[in-house]
N, CA, C and O atoms as a GROMACS GRO file, in nm:
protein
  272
    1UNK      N    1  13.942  -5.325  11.807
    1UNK     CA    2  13.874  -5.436  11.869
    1UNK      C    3  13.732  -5.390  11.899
    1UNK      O    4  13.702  -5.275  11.933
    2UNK      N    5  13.683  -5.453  11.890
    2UNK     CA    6  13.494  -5.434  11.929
    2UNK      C    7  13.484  -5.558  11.988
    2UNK      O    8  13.519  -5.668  11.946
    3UNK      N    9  13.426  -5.520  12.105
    3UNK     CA   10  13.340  -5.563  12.199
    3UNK      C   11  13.185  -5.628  12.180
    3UNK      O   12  13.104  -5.612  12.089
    4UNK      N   13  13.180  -5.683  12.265
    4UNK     CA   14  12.995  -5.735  12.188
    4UNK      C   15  12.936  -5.593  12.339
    4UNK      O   16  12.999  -5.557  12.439
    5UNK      N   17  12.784  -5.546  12.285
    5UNK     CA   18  12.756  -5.431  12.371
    5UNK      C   19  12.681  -5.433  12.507
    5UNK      O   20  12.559  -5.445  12.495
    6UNK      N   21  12.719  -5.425  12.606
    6UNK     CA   22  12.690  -5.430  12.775
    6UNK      C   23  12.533  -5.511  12.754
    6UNK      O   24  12.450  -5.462  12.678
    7UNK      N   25  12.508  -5.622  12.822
    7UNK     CA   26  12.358  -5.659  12.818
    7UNK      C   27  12.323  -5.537  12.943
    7UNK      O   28  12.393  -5.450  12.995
    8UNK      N   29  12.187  -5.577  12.958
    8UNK     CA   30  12.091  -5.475  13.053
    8UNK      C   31  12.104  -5.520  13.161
    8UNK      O   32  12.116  -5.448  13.260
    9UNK      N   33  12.104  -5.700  13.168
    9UNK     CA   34  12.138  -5.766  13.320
    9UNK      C   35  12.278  -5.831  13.299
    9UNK      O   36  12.306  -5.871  13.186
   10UNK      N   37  12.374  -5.846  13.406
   10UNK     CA   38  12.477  -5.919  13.405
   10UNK      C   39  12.455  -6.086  13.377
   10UNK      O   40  12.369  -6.164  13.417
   11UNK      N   41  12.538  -6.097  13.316
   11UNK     CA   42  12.559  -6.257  13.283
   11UNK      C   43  12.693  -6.306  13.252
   11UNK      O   44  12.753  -6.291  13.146
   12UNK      N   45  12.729  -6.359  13.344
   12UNK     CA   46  12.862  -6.419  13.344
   12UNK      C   47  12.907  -6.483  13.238
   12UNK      O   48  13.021  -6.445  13.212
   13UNK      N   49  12.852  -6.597  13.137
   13UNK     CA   50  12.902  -6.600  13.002
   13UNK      C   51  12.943  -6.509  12.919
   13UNK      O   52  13.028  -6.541  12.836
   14UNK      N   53  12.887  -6.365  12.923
   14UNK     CA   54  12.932  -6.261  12.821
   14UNK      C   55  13.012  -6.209  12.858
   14UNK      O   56  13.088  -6.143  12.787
   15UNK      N   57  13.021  -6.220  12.976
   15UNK     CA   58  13.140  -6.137  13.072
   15UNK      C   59  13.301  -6.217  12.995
   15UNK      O   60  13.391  -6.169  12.926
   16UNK      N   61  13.279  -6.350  13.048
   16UNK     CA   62  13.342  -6.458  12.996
   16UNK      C   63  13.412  -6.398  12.854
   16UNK      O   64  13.527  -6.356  12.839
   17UNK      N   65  13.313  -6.409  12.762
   17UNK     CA   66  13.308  -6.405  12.640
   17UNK      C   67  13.380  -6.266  12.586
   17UNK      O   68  13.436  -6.253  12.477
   18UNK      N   69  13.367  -6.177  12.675
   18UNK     CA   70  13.421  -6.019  12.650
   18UNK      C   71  13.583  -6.061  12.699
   18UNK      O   72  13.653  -6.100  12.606
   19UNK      N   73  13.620  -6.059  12.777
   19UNK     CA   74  13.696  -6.069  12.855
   19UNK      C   75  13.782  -6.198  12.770
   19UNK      O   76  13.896  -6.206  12.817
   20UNK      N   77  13.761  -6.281  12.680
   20UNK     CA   78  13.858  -6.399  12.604
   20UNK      C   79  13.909  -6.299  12.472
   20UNK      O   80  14.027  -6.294  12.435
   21UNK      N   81  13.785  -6.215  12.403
   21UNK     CA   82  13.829  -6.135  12.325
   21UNK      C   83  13.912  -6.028  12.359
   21UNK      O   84  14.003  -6.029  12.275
   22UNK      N   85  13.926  -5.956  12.420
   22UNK     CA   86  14.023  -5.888  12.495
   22UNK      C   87  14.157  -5.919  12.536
   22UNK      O   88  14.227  -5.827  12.578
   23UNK      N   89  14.210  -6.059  12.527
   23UNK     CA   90  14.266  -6.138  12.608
   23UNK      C   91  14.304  -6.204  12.451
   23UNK      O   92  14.390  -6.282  12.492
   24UNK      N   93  14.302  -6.217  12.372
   24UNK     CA   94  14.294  -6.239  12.226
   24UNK      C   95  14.374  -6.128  12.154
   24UNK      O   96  14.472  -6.144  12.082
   25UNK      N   97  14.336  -6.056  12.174
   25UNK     CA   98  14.375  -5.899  12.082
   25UNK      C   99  14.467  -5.830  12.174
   25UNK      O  100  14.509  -5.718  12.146
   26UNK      N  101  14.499  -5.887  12.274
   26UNK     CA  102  14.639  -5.848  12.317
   26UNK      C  103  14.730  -5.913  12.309
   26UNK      O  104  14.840  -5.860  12.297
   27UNK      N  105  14.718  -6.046  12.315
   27UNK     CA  106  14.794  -6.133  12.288
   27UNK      C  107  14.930  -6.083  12.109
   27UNK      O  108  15.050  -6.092  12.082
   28UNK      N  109  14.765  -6.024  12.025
   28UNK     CA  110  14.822  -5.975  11.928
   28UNK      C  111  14.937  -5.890  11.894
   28UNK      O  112  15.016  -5.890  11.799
   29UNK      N  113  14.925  -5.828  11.984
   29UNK     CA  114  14.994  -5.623  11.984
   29UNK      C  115  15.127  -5.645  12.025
   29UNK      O  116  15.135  -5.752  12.087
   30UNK      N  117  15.248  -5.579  12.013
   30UNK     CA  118  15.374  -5.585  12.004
   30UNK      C  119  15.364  -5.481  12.211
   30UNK      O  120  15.275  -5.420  12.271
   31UNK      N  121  15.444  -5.501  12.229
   31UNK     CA  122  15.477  -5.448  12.342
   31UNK      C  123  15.603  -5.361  12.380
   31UNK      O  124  15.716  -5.399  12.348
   32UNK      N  125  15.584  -5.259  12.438
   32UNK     CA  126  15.702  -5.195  12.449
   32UNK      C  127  15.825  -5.256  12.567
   32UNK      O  128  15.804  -5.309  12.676
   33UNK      N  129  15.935  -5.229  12.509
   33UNK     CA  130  16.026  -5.313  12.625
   33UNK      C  131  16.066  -5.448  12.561
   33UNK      O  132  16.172  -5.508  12.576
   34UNK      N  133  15.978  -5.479  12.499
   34UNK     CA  134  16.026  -5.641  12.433
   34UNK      C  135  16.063  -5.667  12.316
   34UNK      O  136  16.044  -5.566  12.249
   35UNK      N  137  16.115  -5.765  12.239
   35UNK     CA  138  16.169  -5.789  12.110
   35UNK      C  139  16.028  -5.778  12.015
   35UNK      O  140  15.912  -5.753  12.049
   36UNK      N  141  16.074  -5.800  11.911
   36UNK     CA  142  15.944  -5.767  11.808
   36UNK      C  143  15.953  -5.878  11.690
   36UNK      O  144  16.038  -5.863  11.603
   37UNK      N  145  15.884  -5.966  11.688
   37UNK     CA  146  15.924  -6.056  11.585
   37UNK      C  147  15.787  -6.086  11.504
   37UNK      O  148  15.684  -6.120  11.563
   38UNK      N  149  15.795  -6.067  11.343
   38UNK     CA  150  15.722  -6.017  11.265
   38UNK      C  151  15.719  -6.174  11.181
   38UNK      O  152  15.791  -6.211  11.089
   39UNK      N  153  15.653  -6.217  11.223
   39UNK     CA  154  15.640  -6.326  11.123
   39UNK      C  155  15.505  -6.430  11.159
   39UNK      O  156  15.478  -6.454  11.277
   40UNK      N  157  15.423  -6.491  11.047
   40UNK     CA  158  15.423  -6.435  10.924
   40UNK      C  159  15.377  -6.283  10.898
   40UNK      O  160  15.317  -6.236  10.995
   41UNK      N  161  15.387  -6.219  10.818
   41UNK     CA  162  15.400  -6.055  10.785
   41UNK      C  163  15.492  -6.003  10.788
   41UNK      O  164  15.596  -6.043  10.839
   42UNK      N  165  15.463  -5.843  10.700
   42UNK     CA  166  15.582  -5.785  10.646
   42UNK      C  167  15.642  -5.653  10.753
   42UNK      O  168  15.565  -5.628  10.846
   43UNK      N  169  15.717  -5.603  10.750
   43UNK     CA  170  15.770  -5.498  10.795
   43UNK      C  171  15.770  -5.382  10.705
   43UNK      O  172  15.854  -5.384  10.615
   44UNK      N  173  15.687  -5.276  10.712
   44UNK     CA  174  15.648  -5.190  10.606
   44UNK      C  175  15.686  -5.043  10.683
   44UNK      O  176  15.638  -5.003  10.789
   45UNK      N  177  15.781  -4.978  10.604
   45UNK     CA  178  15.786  -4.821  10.731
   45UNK      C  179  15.788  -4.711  10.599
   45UNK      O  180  15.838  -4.745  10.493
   46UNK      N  181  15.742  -4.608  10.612
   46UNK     CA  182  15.694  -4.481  10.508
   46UNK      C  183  15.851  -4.417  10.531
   46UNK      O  184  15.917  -4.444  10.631
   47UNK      N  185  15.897  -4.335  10.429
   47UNK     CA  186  16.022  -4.262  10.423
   47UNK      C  187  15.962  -4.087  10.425
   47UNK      O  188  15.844  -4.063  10.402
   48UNK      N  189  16.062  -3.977  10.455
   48UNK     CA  190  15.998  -3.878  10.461
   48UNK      C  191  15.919  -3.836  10.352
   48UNK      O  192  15.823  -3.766  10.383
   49UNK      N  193  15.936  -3.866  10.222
   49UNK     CA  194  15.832  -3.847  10.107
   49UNK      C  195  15.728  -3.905  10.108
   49UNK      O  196  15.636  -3.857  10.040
   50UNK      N  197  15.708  -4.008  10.171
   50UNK     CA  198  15.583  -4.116  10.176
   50UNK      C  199  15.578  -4.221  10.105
   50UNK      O  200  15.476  -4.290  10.095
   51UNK      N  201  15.687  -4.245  10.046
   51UNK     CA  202  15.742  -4.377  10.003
   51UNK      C  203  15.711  -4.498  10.056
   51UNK      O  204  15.820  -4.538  10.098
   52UNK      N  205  15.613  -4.597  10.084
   52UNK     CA  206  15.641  -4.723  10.156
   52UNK      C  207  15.710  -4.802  10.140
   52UNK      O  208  15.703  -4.846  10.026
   53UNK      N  209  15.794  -4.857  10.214
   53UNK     CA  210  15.874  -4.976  10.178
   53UNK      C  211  15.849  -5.103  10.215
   53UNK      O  212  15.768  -5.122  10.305
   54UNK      N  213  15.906  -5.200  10.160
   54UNK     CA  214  15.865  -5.373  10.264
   54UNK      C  215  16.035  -5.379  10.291
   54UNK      O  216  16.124  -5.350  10.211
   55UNK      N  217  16.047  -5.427  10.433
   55UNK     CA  218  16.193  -5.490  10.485
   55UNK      C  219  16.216  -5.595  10.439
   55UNK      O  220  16.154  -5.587  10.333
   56UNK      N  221  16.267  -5.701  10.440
   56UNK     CA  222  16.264  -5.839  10.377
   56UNK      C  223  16.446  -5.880  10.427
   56UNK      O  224  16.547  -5.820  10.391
   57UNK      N  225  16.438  -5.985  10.508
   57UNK     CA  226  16.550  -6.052  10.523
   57UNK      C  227  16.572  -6.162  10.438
   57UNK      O  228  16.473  -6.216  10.390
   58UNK      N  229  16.701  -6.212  10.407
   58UNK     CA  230  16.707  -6.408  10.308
   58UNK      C  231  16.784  -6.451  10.462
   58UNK      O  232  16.821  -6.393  10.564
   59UNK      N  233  16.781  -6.584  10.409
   59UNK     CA  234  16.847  -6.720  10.469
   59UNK      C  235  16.984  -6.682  10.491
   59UNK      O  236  17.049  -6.756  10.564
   60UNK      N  237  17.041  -6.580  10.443
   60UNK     CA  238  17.216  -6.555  10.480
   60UNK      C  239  17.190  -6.443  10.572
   60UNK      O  240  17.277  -6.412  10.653
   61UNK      N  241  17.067  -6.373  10.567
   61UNK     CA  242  17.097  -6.226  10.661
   61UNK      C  243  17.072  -6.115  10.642
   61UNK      O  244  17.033  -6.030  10.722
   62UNK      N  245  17.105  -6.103  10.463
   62UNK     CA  246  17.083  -5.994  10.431
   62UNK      C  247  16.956  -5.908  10.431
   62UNK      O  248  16.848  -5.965  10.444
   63UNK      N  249  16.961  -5.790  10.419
   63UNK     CA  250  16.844  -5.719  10.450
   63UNK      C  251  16.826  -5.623  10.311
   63UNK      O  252  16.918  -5.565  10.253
   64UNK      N  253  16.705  -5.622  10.281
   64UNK     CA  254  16.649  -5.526  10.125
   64UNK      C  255  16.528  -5.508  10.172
   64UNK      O  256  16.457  -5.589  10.234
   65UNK      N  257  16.499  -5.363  10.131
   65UNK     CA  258  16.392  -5.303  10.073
   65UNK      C  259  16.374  -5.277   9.953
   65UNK      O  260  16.458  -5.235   9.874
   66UNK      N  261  16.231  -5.307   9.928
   66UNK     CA  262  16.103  -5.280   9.834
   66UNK      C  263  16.046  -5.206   9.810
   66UNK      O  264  15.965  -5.208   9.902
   67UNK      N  265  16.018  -5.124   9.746
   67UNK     CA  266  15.899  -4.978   9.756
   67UNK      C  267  15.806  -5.054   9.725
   67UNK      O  268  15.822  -5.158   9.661
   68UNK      N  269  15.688  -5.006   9.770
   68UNK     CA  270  15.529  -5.069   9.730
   68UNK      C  271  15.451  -4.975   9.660
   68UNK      O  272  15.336  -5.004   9.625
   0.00000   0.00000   0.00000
């Protein structure tokens, strides 16, 4: 995340304005303690060789991986 950079005098709009982006990009981030639900996007995890994979569930449940 980037920030817009400190003005020289305070001004409450940028403050504003910092502070919605911040408030934005957390909204984003997965949290520890809570469920994790990935959608839209993929679920991608490396194997000890460095293999990437994609997770991928269907409509019955099942679960497959992909190498990428």
């Amino acid at each position: 995340m980037r920030l817009p950079p400190s003005p020289a005098v305070y001004i409450q709009r940028d403050d504003q304005t910092a502070r919605s982006m911040a408030e934005k990009a957390d909204m984003e981030n997965h949290k520890r303690g809570r469920d994790v639900e990935i959608s839209p996007g993929r679920l991608i995890i490396k194997s000890p060789d460095g293999t990437r994979w994609s997770i991928e569930v269907d409509n019955s449940g099942t679960v497959s991986a992909s190498s990428l």
